[in-house]
N, C-alpha and C positions, 0 to 999 in steps of 0.2 A: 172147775169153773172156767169158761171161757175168758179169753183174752179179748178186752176191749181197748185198748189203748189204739192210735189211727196213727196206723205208718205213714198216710198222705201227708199229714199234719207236722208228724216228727219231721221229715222232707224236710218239709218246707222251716219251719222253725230254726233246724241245724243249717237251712242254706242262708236264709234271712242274717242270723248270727252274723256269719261269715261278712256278708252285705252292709252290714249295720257297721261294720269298722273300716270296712272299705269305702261307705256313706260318709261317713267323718272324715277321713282323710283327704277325699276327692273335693268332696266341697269345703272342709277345710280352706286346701290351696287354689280352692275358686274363692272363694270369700277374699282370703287376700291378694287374690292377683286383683278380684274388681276393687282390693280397697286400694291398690295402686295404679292402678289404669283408669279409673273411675270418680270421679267428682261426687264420692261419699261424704255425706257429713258423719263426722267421726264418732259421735254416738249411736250413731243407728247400726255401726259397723259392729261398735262392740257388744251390741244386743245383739247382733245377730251373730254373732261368733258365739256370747253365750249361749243362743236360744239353739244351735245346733248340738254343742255338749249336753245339755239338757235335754236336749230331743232324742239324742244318742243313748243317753243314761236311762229316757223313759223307756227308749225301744228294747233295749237289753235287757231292763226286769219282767216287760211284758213280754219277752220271749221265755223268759227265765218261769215264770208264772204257767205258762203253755206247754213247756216241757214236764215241766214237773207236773202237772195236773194231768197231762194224756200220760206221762210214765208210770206215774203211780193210782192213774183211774181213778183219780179223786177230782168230783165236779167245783167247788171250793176255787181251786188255782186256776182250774180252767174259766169260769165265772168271773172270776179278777184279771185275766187274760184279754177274754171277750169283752171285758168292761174297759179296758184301757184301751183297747183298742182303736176306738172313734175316739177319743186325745190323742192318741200318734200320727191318725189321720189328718186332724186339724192341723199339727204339727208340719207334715209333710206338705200338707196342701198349701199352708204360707209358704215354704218356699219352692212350691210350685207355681203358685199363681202372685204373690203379694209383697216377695219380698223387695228390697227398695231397687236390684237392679234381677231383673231373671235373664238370662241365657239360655240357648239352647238346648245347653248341656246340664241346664238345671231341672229343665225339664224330662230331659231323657233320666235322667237320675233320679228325679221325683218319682218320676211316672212307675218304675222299678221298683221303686217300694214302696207305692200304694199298689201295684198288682200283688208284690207278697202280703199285704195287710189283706187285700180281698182274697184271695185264696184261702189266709190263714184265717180271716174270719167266718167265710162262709163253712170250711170246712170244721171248726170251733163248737160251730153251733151243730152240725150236723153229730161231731163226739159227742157234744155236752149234750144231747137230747137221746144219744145210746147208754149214757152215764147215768142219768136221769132217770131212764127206764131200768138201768141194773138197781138204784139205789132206793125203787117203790116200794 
């Protein structure tokens, strides 16, 4: 039986990982540098420090979903992958474009993982459609 599982995708998911804690950290200590150099109102501060754990937490099961669905060729986790996917996206895109104070450097760091959501999604779909085909 041929091997379908997508080394592209593994890549990229194992480097994303890696990204996604480095993610938190960086903008973590951005979040509270602008909440001390910045004329935040202090609720919007603490939603958005939540909404970054959270963003964080979605990113890592939806990796987590990706791995295990191209490692073990089963369409199911990949499916729930590609499905949470555009939610991560929305995610990243607030704090790329909406959140209460953006930076340069939130952009540069957004922008980094919406290139891994789109690699990792377009490449998702191209596994989940060779998966598809083994599982007619």
């Amino acid at each position: 039986m041929p091997q379908h599982s997508s080394l592209p995708l593994q890549i990229a998911i194992y480097f994303n990982q890696i990204f996604a804690i480095v993610y938190l950290v960086v903008a973590l200590g951005f979040q509270i540098y602008k909440g001390y150099r910045l004329p935040y109102p202090s609720s919007v501060l603490g939603l958005e420090i939540f909404g970054l754990f959270a963003l964080t937490g979605l990113e890592l099961a939806r990796l987590s979903f990706g791995s295990r669905g191209n490692k073990t060729e089963e369409p199911i986790p990949l499916m729930v992958f590609l499905g949470m996917t555009p939610v991560a996206m929305c995610g990243f895109l607030f704090y790329f474009l909406w959140q209460a104070y953006v930076l340069i450097f939130d952009v540069a760091l957004n922008s980094v993982m919406l290139a891994f959501l789109a690699v990792e999604f377009f490449v998702g779909i191209w596994e989940a459609s060779i998966l598809n085909q083994q599982y007619r």
